[in-house]
Backbone as CSV, one residue per row, in Angstrom:
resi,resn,N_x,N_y,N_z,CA_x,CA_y,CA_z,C_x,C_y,C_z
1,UNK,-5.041,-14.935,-9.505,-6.371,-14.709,-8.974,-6.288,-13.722,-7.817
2,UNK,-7.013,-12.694,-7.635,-7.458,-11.731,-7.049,-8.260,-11.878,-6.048
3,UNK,-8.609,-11.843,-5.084,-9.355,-12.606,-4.175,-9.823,-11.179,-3.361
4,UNK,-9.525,-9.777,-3.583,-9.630,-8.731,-3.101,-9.390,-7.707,-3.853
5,UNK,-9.915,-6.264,-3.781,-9.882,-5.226,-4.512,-8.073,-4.940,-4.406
6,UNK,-7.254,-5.040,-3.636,-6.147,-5.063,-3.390,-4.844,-6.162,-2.732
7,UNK,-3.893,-6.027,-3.374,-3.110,-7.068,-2.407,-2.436,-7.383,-1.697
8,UNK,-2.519,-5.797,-1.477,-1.626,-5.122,0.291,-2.532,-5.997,1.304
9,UNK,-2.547,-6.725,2.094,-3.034,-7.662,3.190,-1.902,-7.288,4.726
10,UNK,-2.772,-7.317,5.466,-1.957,-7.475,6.967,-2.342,-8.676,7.392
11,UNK,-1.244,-9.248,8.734,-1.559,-9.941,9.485,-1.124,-9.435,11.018
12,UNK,-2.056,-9.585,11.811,-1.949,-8.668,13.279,-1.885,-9.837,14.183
13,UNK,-1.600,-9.280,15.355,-1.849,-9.916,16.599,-1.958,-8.665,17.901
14,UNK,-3.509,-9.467,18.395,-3.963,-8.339,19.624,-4.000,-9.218,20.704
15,UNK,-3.664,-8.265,21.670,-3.436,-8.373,22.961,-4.239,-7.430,23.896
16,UNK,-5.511,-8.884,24.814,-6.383,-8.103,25.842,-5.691,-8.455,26.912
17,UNK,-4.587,-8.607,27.279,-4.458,-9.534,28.824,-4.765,-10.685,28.746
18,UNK,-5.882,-10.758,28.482,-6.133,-12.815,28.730,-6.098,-13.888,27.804
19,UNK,-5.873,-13.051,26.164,-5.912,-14.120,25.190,-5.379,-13.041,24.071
20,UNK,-4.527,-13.600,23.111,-4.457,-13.164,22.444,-5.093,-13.218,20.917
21,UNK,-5.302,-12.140,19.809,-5.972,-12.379,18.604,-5.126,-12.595,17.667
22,UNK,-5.156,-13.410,16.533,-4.581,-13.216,15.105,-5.352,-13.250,13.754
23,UNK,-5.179,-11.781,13.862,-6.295,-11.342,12.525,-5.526,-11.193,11.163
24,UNK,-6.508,-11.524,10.189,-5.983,-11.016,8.412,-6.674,-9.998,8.290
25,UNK,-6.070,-9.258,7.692,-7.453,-8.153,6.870,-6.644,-7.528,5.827
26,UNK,-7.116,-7.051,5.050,-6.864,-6.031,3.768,-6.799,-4.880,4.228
27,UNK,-5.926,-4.223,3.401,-5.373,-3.178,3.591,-7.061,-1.946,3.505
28,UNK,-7.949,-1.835,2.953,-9.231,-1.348,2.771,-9.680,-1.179,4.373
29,UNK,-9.347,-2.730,5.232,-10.523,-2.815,6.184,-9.909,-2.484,7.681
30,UNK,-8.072,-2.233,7.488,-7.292,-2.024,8.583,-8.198,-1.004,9.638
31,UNK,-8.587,0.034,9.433,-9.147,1.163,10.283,-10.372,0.566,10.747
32,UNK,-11.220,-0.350,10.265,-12.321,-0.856,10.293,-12.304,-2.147,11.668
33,UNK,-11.062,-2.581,11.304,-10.896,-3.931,12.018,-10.254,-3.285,13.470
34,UNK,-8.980,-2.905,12.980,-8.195,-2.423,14.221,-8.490,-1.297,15.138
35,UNK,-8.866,-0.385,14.905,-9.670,0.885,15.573,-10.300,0.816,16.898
36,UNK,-12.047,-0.391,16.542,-12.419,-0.772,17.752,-11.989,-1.233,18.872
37,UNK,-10.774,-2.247,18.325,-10.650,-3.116,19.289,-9.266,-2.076,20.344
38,UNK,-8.530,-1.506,19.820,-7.182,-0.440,20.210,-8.463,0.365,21.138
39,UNK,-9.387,0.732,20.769,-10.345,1.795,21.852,-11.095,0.900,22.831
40,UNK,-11.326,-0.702,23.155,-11.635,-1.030,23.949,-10.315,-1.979,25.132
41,UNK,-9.188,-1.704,24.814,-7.992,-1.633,25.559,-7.060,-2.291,24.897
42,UNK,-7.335,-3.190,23.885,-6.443,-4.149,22.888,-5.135,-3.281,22.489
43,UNK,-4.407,-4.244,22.935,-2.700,-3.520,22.849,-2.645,-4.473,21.128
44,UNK,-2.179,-3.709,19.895,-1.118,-4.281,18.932,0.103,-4.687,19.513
45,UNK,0.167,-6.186,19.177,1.699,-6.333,20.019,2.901,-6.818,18.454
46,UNK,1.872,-7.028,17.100,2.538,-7.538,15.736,1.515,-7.218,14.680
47,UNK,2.646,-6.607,13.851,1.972,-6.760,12.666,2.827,-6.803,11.714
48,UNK,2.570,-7.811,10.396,3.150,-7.572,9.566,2.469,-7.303,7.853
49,UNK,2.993,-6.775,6.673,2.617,-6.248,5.761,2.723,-7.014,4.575
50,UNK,2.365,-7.831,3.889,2.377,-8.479,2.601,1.279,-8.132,1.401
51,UNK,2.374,-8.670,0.260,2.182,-7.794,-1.444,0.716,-9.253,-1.750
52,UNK,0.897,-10.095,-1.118,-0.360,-10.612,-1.772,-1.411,-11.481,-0.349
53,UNK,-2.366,-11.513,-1.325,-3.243,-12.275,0.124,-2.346,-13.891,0.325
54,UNK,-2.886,-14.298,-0.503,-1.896,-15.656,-0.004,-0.940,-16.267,0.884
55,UNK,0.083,-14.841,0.819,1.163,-15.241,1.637,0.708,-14.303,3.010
56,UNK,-0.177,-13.892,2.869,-0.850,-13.115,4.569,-2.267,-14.399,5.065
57,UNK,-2.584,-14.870,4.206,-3.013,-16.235,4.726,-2.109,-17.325,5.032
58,UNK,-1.519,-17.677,4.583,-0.623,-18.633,4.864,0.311,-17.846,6.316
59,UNK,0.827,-16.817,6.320,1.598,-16.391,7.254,0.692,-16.458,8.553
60,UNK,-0.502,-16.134,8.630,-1.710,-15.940,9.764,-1.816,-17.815,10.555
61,UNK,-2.298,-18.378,9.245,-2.128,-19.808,9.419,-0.996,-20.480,10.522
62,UNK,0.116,-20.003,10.052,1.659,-20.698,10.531,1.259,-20.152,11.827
63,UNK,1.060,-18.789,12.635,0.823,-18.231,13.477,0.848,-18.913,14.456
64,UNK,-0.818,-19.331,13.752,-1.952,-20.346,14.742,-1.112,-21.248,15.503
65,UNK,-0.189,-21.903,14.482,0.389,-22.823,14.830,1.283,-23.334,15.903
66,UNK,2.078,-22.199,16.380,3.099,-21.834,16.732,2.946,-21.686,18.466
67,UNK,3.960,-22.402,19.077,3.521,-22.571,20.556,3.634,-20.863,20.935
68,UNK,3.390,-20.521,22.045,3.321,-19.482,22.298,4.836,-18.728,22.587
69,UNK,5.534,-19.161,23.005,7.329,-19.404,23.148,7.440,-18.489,21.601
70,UNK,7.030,-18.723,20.920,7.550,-18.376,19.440,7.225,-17.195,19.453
71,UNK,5.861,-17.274,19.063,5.077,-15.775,19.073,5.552,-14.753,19.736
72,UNK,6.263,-14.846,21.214,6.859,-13.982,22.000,7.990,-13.470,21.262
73,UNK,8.531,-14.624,20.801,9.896,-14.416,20.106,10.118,-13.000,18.459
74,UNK,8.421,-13.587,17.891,8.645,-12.933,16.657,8.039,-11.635,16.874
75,UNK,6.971,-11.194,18.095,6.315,-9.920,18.765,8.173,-9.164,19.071
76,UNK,8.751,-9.696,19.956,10.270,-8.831,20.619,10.624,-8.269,18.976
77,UNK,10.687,-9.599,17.964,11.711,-9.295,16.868,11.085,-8.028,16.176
78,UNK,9.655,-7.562,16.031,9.032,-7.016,15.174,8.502,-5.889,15.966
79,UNK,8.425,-5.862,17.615,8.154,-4.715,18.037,7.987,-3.372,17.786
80,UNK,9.654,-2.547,16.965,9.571,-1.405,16.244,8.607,-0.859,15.237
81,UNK,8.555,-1.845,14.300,7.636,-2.109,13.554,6.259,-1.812,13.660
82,UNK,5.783,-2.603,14.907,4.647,-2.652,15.583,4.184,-1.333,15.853
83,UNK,5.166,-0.238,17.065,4.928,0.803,17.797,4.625,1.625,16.865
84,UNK,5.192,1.590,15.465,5.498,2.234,14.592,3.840,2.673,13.799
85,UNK,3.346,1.381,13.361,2.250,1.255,13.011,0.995,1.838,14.295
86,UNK,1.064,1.164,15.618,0.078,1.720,16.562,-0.236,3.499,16.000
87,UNK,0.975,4.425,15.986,0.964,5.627,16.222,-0.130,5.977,14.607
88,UNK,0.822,5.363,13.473,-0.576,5.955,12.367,-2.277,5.660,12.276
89,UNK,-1.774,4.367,12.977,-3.448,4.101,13.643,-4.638,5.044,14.611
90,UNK,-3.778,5.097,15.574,-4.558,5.942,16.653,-4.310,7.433,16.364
């Protein structure tokens, strides 16, 4: 089951200073979603890239979950990644 025109899916995490976000979106709506928020000061601090929605829902999910200790942990691990993506964005 198909749940989207495609099944390239991201899962992000933004950073204003005071809270952080963890968004899903499809690969269609990346420029749509991420754009605004990078032009009103939102730092990308993670992102990662999956072949189906499912496992970018489920991965977003676990996120949530995750004391903040972690998140720091998997932002350091995935950083390159991250900077990497900011630049084709902006």
């Amino acid at each position: 089951m198909n749940l989207f025109d495609t099944d390239i899916c991201w899962v992000y995490i933004t950073d204003d200073g005071r809270r952080r976000r963890i968004l899903f979106c499809t690969d269609d709506e990346r420029d749509a979603l991420l754009r605004p928020r990078l032009e009103r000061g939102e730092r990308l601090v993670y992102r990662r890239r999956f072949d189906n929605t499912f496992d970018a829902l489920a991965h977003k999910l676990m996120l949530q979950s995750l004391s903040a200790s972690t998140i720091d942990c998997l932002i350091r691990r995935y950083r390159k990644l991250t900077s990497d993506e900011i630049i084709s964005i902006v």
